[in-house]
Structures are given as structure tokens and as C-alpha cells.
C-alpha positions in Angstrom: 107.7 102.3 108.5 107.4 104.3 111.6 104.2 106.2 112.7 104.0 109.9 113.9 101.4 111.7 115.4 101.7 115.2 115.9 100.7 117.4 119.1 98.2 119.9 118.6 99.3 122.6 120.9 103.3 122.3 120.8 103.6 120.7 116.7 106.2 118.3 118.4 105.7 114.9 116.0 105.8 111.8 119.0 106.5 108.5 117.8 103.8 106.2 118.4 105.7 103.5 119.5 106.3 105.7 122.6 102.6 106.4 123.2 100.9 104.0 125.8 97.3 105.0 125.3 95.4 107.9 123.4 92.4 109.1 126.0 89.1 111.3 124.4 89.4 114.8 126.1 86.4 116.3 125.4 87.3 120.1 127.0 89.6 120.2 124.0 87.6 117.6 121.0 91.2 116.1 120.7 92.7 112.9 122.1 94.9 113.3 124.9 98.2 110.9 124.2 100.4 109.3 126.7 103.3 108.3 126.7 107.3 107.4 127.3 110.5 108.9 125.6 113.5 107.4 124.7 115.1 109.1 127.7 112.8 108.2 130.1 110.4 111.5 130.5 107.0 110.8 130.6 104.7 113.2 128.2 101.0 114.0 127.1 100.0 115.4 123.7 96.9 116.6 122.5 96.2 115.0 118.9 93.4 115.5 116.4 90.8 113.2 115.9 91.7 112.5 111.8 95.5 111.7 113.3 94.0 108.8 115.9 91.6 107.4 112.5 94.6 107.7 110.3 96.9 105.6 112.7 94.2 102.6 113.3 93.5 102.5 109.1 94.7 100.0 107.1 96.6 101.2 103.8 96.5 98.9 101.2 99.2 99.8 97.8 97.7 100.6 94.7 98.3 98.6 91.4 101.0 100.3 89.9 99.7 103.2 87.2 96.7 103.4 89.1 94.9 107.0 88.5 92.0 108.5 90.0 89.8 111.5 88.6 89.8 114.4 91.4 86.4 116.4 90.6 85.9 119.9 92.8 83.5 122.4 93.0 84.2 125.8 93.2 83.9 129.9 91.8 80.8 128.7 90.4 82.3 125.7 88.0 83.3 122.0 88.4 86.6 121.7 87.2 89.1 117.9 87.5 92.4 116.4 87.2 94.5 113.1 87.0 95.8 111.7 90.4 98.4 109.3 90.4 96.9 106.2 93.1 99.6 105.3 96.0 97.3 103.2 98.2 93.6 102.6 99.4 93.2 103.9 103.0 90.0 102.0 104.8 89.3 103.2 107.8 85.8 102.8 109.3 83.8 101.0 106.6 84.8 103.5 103.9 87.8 103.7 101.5 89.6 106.1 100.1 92.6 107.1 98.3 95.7 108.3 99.0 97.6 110.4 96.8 101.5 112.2 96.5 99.7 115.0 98.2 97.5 112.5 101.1 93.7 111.8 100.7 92.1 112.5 97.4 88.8 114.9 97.2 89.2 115.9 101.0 86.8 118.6 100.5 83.1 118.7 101.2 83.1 120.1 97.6 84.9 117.1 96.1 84.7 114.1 95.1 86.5 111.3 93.2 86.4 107.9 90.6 88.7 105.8 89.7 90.2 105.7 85.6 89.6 101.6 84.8 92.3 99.9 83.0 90.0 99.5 79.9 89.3 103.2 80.1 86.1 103.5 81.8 85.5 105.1 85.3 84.6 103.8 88.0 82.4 106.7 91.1 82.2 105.0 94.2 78.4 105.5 94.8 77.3 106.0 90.9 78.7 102.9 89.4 80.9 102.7 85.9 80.9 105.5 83.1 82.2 105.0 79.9 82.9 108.5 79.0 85.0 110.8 80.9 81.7 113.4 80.0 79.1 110.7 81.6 81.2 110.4 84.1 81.7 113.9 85.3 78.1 114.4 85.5 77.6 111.7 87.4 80.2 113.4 90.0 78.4 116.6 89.6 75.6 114.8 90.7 76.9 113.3 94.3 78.8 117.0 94.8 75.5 119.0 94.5 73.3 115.9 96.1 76.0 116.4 99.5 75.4 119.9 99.0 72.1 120.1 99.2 72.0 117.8 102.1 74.1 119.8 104.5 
């Protein structure tokens, strides 16, 4: 499977095997990439931060069936639905999961567990639930716990 990053000025997607390095550029907070097309032209793109972490993660399939609980805050009310799991993305010490849609609970208002195969759920920082109810709370918990701590 081929990578892509995408420039951040143009939207042109660049291959990465065609990029040679990626350089910090602080004037713009974005990594400046260079690189050689198939034709021979030389080009630089500026790409986001999140698109250099994303290319040096490792992505690891999920066990087919594989759900995971999406809990969000917002209007006042926590509200959550079923995911289907595609793959674990770890990337820095941390993991996370990938979704149809990309990363699951990207929002500072979000967060997400993992539906067990013996029907518990699993939160990443407040261990194993057996309820969906006992497990919501504890989400609630680690949304308004980040909330207050910004």
C-alpha cells in the first residue's frame, strides 16, 4: 500500500516514495518536504505535522468484528455510538484506533473504549466496566477531568 502526504499550500498529494527528507520549518509550524518526481522535477511541499506522525506510525489490523464505543461531549450532553475497529495506530507511546472514517474520538471532547468479546468494556485509562452505564460514566469522567485541565 502506497503512502501520500498532502501539501498544505497547493493540496497536491506527493507520494512519499518520492520524498527524500521532511525538514521542521518553523516560519510556517509545518514540515517542509523534499523531493523527486517521476519526471525528474525536483519539488518542496509544506506538510502538517499530524501527516509526518501518521506516516512514521505503525498500524496494526484489528480482530475482525472489533467495535469501539465513541463517547462525545457536546450542546450540554454526552451522547455515543458503535465504531466498527479497522486497526490500532501507535504512534509515540500511545494507541489509538482507526475507524471507516480515520481516528476514533479525535476531539478534545471525546473519548473512546473498546466493546470486549465477553461484553464488557474496556477505557484506556479507567480500566474494565461491565455495564455499558458504568462505563459511560467512567468516560464522562476522563472527558470532564481533560476539560478541566486545559
Amino acid at each position: 500500500m502506497e503512502k501520500f502526504v498532502r501539501c498544505a499550500r497547493t493540496g497536491v498529494y506527493y507520494t512519499l516514495r518520492h520524498i527524500h527528507r521532511f525538514v521542521p520549518d518553523n516560519a510556517t509550524l509545518c514540515y517542509t518536504a523534499f523531493g523527486t518526481a517521476e519526471e525528474g522535477d525536483r519539488f518542496t511541499a509544506h506538510v502538517y505535522p499530524h501527516e509526518v506522525e501518521e506516516l512514521a506510525s505503525t498500524y496494526v489490523p484489528a480482530t475482525p468484528g472489533q467495535r469501539v464505543i465513541e463517547v462525545n461531549y457536546g450542546d450540554g450532553e454526552f451522547f455515543h455510538f458503535e465504531v466498527p475497529l479497522i486497526a490500532w495506530r501507535l504512534c509515540e507511546g500511545e494507541i489509538e484506533p482507526i475507524g471507516p472514517e480515520g481516528k476514533v474520538a479525535a476531539g478534545c471532547n471525546s473519548t473512546w473504549m473498546v466493546l470486549l468479546a465477553d461484553g464488557r468494556y474496556m477505557h484506556p485509562e479507567m480500566g474494565v466496566s461491565d455495564t455499558l452505564e458504568g462505563a459511560l460514566q467512567l468516560s464522562k469522567e476522563v472527558i470532564e477531568r481533560d476539560a478541566r485541565s486545559r
